[in-house]
N, C-alpha and C positions, 0 to 999 in steps of 0.2 A: 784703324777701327778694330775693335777689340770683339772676341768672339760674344763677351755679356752685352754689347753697347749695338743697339736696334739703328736700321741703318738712319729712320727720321730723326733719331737721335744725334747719330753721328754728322750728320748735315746740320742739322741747326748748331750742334758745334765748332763745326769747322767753316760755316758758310761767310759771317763777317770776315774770317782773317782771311776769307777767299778772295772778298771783293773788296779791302785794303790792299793784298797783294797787287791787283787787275786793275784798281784806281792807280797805286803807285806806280804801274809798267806803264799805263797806259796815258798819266799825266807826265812822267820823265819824256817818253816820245814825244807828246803833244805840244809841252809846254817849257822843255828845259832850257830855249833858249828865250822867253817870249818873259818870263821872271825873271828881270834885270833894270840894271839902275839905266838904262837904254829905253826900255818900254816907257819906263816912268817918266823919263823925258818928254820921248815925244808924246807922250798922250795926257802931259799932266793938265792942259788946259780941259779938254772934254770931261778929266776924272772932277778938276772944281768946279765948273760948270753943272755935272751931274749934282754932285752933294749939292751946292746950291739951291739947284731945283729940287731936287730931294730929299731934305734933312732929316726924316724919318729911315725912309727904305736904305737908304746910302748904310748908314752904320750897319745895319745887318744884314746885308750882303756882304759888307767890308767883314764882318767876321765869321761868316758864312765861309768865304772863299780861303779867310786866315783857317779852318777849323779844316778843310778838304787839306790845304798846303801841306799843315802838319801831322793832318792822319795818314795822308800817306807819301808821310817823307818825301817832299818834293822839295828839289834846289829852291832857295827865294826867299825863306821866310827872312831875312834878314831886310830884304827890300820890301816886303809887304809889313813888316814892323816901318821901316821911313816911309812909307807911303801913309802907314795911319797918321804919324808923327803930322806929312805935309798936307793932309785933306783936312784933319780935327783939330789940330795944332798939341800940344802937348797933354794940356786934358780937355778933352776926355778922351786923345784919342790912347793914352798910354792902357786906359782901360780897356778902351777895344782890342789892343795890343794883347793885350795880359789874356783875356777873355775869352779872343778867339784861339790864340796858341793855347790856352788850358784844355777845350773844350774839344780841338785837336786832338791832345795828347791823351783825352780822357777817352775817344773814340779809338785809340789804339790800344793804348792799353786794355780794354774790355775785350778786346778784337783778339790779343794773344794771350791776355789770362783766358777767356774762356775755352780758345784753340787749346794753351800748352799749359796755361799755369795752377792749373790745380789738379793735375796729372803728374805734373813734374814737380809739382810741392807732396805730393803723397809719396812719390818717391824715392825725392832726398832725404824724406821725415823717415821713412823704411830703412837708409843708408847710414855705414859708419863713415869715419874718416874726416878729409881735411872737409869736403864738401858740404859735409852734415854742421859742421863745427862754424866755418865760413858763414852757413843760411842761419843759424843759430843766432849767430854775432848781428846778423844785421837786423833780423825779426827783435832782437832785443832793443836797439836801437833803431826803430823804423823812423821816427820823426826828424833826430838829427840829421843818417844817413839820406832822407830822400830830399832834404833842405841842402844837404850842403853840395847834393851833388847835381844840382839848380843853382845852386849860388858860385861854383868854381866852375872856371868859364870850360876849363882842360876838359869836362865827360861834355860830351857831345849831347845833343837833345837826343834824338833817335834810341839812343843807349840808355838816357836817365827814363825813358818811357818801355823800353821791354824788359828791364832789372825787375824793376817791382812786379810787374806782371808776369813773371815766368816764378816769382817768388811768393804770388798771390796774397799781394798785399792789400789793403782794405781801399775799396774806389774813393773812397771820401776822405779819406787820408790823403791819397794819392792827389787826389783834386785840390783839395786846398792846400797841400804843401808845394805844389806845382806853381798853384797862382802867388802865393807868395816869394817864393824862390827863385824864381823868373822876372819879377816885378824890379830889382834893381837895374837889373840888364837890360829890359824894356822899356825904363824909363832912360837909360844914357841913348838906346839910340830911335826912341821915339823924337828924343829931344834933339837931336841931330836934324831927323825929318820933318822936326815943326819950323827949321832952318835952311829948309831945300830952295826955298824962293827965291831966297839971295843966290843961294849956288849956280842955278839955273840961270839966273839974268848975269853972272858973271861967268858961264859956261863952262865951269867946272865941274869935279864932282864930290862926294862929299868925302871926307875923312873919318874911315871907319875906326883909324887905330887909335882912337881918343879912348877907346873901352882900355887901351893896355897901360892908357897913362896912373902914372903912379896915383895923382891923385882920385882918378875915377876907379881903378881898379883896386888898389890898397882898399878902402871901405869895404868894397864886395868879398872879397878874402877877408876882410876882419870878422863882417857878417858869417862868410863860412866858417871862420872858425869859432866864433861863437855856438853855432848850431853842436858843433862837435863838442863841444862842454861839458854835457850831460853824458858821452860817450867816456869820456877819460876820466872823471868824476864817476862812474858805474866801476869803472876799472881798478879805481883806486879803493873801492871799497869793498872789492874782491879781496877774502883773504889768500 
């Protein structure tokens, strides 16, 4: 807290990235082992059985719960992406998919742009060097940069959700280049989990590395580098 910044002020600042942090400590202890392709087994009959009976409420709790996973960075979302896949089947559930990881990522983000990231954008904008030069590059490119690094699988989620926010980047941008960005990857392994039936009655488990196959991954890299186009194309037209 800063000596001009009133301390109600200071709270309502800092208060969300407080109770992300508290959600995050306190869903890793709670829940680290309980998100897994193990759960999903034994309880996959009660989870079809529920949607069943509840084809309303089911969907939005199912992205209720995606939206908590990813705000605060809880092991799983990988098996809560196959779980939409195996309760909705491919569509719609790849949208609940998408929707609720968006809406995740868009409640963290908000949580540390408004902790750090327009504090630490006024003060890289104040600064010289490589750093200044670095934020420069990416604000100039904000569309490719936050697309492509959704679309290669290498930046981690966690990471593609506090870059832009610590760079205060614009929520709506952020938002929709998320939901699309994510949406390839979503859909290989929603579509795996709209596949889990079979798995299960043959008591296996499923094959995640289909994401690294050439042919599923080659497209998604083609996609990333397409986003990057406009970056090297800006470059070229640098005298």
């Amino acid at each position: 807290m800063t000596p001009q910044e009133p301390p109600f002020s200071a709270l309502r600042r800092w208060l969300p990235l407080a109770l992300i942090v508290t959600g995050a400590v306190a869903g890793f202890v709670l829940f680290r082992d309980r998100l897994s392709f193990d759960t999903l087994a034994q309880n996959r009959e009660t989870l079809l059985a529920f949607a069943a009976a509840h084809p309303v409420v089911t969907p939005a709790l199912f992205m209720a719960a995606y939206l908590l996973i990813v705000a605060f960075s809880l092991p799983g979302a990988t098996w809560a992406t196959l779980t939409g896949g195996f309760l909705f089947g491919l569509f719609p559930g790849v949208f609940y998919n998408v929707t609720g990881a968006t809406l995740g990522a868009l409640a963290l983000f908000l949580a540390v742009r408004q902790g750090f990231g327009r504090g630490l954008r006024a003060r890289i904008d104040a600064s010289d060097g490589r750093v200044r030069r670095l934020s420069d590059g990416i604000r100039a490119n904000e569309v490719p940069m936050l697309l492509s690094m959704r679309l290669i699988p290498v930046v981690p989620f966690f990471v593609a959700n506090l870059i832009p926010a610590l760079l205060d980047v614009s929520a709506r941008r952020f938002a929709w280049t998320t939901f699309v960005g994510i949406l390839p990857g979503a859909l290989v392994y929603t579509w795996i989990g709209a596949g889990l039936g079979a798995v299960f009655e043959r008591g296996e488990r499923p094959d995640l590395s289909v994401i690294f196959e050439p042919y599923v991954l080659g497209p998604i890299l083609g996609l990333a580098a397409l986003s990057l186009l406009p970056v090297l194309i800006n470059r070229k037209r640098r005298p």
